[in-house]
ZALUMTI-255113 format. One record per residue (C-alpha): residue in one letter; y, x, z. Coordinates in pm, whole numbers, plus 32768, in hexadecimal, padded with zeros to 4 digits. Each point is the difference from the previous one (the first is absolute). Layout:
<rs>
AYXZ...
</rs>
This chain:
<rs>
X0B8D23CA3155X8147809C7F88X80E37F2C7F3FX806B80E07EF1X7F80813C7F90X8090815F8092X80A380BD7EF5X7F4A81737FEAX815680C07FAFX80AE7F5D8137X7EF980A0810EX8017812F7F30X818A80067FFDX7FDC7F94817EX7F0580EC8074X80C6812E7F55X81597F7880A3X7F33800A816CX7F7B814A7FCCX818080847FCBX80977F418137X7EB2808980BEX803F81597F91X814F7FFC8016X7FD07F868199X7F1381038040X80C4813C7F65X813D7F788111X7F107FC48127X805380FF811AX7E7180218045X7F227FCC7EA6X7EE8805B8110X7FDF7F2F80F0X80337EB17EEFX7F197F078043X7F6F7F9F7E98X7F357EEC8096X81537F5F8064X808A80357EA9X7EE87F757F51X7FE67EDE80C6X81817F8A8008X7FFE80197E62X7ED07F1C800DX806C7EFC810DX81327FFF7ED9X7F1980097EB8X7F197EEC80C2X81187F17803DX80A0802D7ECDX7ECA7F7E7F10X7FE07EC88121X818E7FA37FB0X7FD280607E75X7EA57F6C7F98X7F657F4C8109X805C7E687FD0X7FE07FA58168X80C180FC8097X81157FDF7EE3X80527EB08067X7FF280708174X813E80B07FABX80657F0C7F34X80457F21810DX808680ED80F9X80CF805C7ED1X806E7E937FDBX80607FA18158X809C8158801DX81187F847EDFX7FED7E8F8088X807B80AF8178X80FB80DC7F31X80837ED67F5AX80927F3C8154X80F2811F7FEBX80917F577EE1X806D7ED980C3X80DB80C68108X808680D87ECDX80547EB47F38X80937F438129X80DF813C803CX803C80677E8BX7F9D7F387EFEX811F7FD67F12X80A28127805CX7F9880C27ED5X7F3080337ECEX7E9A7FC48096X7F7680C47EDBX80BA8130800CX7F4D813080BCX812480008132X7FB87E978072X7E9880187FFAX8007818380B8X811B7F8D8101X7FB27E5F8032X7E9880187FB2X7F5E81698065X80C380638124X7FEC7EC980AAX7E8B80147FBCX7FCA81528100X809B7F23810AX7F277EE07FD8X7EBC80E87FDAX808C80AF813FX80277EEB8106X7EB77F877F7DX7F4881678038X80967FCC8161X7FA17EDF8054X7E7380357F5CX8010811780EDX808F7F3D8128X7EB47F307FC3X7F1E81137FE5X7F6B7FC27EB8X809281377F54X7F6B80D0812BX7E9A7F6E7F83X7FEA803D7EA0X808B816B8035X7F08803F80F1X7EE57F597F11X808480E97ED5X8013813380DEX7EA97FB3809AX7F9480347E8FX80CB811E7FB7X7F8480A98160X7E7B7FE07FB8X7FE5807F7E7FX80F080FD802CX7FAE804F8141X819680168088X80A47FE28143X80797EE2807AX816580407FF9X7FCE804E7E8DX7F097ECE7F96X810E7F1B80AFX813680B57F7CX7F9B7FE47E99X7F9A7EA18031X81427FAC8079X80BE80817F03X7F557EFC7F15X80E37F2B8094X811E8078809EX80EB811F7FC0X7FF5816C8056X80F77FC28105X7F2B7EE4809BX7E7C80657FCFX805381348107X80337EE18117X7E9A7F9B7FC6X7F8581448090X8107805380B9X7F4880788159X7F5C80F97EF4X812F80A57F71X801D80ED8109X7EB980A28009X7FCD7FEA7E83X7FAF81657F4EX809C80817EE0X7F217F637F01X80187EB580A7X815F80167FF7X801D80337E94X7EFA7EEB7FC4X80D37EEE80B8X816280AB7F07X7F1A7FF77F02X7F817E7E7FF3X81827F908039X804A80BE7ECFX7F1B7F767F50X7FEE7EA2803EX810D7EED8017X80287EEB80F0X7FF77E897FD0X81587FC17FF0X806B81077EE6X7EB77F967F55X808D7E827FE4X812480657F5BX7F6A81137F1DX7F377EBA7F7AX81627F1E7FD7X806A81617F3EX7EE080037F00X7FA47EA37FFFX813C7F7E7FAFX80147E817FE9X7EC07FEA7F8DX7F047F6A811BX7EDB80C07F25X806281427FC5X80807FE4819AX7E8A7FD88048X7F8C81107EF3X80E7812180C5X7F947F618146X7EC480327FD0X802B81557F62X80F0805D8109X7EF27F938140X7F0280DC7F66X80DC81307FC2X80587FB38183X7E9D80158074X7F8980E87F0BX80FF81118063X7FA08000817AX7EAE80D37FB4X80A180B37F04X8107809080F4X7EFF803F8105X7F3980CE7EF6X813A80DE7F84X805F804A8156X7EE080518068X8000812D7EF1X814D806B803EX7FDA801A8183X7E71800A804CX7F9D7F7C815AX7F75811F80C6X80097F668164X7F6C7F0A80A7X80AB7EA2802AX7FA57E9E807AX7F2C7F107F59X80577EF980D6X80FA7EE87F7EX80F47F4580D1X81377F1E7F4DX8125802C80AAX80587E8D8088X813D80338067X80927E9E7F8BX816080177F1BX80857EDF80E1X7FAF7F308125X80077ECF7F52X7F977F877E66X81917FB77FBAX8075814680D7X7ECF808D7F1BX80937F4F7EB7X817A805E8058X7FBA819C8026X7F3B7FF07EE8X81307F877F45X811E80B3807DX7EFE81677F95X7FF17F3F7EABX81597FCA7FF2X805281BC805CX7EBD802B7EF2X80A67F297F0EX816C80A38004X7F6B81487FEFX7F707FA97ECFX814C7F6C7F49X80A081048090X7F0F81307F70X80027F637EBDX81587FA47FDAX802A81A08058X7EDC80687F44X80A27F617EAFX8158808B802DX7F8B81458046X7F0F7FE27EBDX811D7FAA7F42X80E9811A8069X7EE680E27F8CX7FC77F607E88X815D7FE17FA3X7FFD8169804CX7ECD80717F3AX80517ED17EE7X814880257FE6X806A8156802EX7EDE80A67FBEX7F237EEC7F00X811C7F8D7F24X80B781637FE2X7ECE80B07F65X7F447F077F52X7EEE7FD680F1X80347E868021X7FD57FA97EAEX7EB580F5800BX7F7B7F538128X80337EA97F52X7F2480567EAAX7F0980AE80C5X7FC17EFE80F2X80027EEE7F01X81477F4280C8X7F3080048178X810280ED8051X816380157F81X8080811180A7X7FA2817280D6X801D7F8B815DX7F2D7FE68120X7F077F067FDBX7F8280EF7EB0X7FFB811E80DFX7F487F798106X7F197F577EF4X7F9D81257F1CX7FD780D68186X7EF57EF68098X7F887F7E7EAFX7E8580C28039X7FF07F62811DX7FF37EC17F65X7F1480677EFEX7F058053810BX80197ED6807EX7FB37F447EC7X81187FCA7F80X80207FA87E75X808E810A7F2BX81447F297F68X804A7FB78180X8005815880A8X817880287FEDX803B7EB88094X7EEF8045811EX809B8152806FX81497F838024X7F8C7EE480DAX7F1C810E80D4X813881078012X80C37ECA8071X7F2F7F8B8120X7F9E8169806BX818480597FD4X80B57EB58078X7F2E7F05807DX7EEB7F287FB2X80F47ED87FDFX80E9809B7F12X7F0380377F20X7F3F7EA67FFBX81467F657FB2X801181017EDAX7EB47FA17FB9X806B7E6F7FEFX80F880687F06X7F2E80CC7F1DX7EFA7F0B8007X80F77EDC7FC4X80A380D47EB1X7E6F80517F8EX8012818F7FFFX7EB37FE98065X7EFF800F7EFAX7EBD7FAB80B0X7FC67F048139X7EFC8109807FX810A8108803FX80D17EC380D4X7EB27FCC80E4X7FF98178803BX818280408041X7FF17EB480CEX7EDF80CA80EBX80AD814B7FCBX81257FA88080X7F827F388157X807880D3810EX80FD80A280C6X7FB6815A7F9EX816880757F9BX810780EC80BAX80A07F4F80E0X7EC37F5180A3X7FDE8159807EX81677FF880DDX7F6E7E5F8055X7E94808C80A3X80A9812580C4X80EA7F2C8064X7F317EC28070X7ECB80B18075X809480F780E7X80CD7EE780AEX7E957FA6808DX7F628156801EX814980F58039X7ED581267FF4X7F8E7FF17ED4X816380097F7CX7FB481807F53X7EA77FB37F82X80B87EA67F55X80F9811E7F7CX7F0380F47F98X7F547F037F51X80DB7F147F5CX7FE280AF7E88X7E927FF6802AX7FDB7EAF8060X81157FB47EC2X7EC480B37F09X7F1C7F6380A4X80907EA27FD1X8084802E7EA7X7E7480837FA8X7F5A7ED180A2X80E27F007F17X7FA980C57EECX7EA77FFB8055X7FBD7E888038X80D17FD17E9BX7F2280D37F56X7EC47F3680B0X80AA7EC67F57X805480A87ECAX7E7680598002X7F807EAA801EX81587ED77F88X7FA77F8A7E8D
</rs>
């Protein structure tokens, strides 16, 4: 029995908003022919099905509950390395203490413990029970069941190890599937600290965005298998057959532990770093458009009145909001909050994913958002790597293992950029069409 009731205009808006991303995938596929429709049809339902079991469905709610629950209660033995090493240091409730002592120190944790789950194997088995799912309904190869299974819970960098003996011999459309799911997914360590962003403090709302978060994890892997799968149509025949890579990440659980740390440590200064770049580089731009071009012709004060105070000025983040603004109307998306959306979409497309949730923290935090139904569907809208410079990471990291595919990873790495920024839109339009 459902628990509430399903609201009529939100499976209108929804179905509408997946009939434009679906149209929109066919028009760029590079062989409308030879799509398999079956595929498509199945992947949106394996997403519609789980959607009303997380939404309605009592049982299964508090099933993710819990995982939700011990997910925060695992992020939050971060905090005692980050207090033992910084507490007092600064203002614990501004925005730079919890990103720098609380967030980043968060990826490392997640990514000695990813190691060492793998070390033990039990990563290896419930990727190869989700991919044994993924490989029946939608009838897959293995290499593509496992991939996107993997990237459910590691990154794009790391979910190509999983099938590594595959890479090699993988066709085109494989190829971009594997891109694809790392765009479009997140992995566990990035996912920890997206909940510390949005959650704040606050131990409840950490286990609201967890929960929202896992879903829009596992909800995005079919939906990246179904977009690629329009854009680049398999038209040759693959293997069925599924085999996890068990190549072990040490010889030992602490050897395991130690490289898992040291890659969270790299993964964690990459992040400050990007950001720290990302916000000078933002700022160059504004006091440009604001202040030379804004305050010299009256545009500012314009912007300010029209916007009712959301935005003060013409700079970037209005640009970039007005430009993907329709995208977050199809995704649900309530009127008042469209400017708001786009900017966060243009700056996770743009910059990075992490740039824009800790815009998102802020503009949640100062209440420019008008509805909590557009925060659930920028929360699942914005879950994923799907921006420009994931495209240099995948070349990069895949072709290390498979140095012959390194011109199909080229070839492909705009495609597999759509196709990941369509699947997050398409599992936050699913959520738009059933959260109340």
């Amino acid at each position: 029995m459902l628990e509430t009731s399903i609201s009529v205009a939100g499976i209108f808006r929804g179905v509408l908003g997946l009939f434009a991303l679906i149209l929109i995938s066919w028009a760029m596929s590079s062989n409308r022919k030879a799509i398999d429709w079956k595929l498509v049809a199945t992947g949106i339902l394996m997403q519609i099905v789980f959607a009303v079991l997380v939404f309605y469905v009592p049982f299964i709610k508090q099933f993710f509950e819990f995982f939700a629950r011990a997910f925060t209660k695992v992020t939050s033995f971060t905090m005692e390395g980050s207090k033992m090493l910084f507490e007092g240091l600064l203002n614990t409730e501004s925005l730079g203490f919890l990103f720098a002592f609380q967030v980043l120190p968060t990826i490392v944790f997640f990514s000695a413990l990813t190691s060492l789950l793998y070390y033990l194997k039990i990563l290896q088995l419930m990727v190869r029970a989700i991919a044994w799912i993924m490989n029946r309904t939608m009838r897959l190869s293995g290499a593509e069941s496992l991939s996107a299974a993997a990237n459910i819970f590691v990154g794009q960098t790391e979910a190509p190890l999983v099938v590594k003996p595959y890479i090699e011999r993988m066709t085109r459309s494989e190829i971009l599937c594997l891109m694809s799911g790392g765009m479009a997914t997140i992995a566990g360590g990035v996912l920890a600290s997206y909940i510390a962003l949005l959650g704040g403090t606050d131990p409840e709302m950490q286990v609201l965005f967890a929960r929202h978060l896992l879903t829009a994890s596992i909800l995005s892997a079919p939906a990246a298998l179904v977009i690629s799968k329009m854009l680049v149509p398999e038209t040759e025949e693959v293997e069925r057959e599924m085999h996890v890579n068990e190549e072990r990440i040490g010889t030992n659980a602490l050897e395991a532990i130690t490289n898992g740390t040291s890659e969270g440590l790299k993964l964690a200064i990459n992040v400050g770093a990007m950001l720290l770049v990302f916000t000078a580089f933002v700022a160059m731009f504004n006091y440009i458009l604001s202040d030379f071009i804004g305050e010299r012709s009256g545009l500012n004060q314009i912007i300010e009145n029209s916007t009712g105070g959301k935005y003060k000025a013409f700079n970037l983040q209005l640009i970039m909001g007005y430009v993907f603004a329709p995208l977050g109307w199809l995704c649900g998306v309530s009127a008042s909050d469209l400017l708001v959306a786009g900017q966060l979409l243009g700056e996770k497309t743009i910059l990075n994913e992490f740039f824009a949730y800790a815009s998102f923290s802020q503009m949640k935090a100062a209440g420019l958002f008008s509805d909590t139904k557009s925060i659930i569907v920028v929360t699942y809208a914005l879950c994923g790597f799907s921006n420009i410079a994931s495209i240099g990471i995948q070349i990069g990291g895949i072709s290390t293992i498979a140095p012959n595919q390194r011109t199909t990873l080229s070839q492909l790495g705009v495609r597999a950029l759509i196709a990941g920024t369509i699947a997050c839109l398409m599992t936050a339009t699913i959520a738009g069409m059933f959260y109340s």
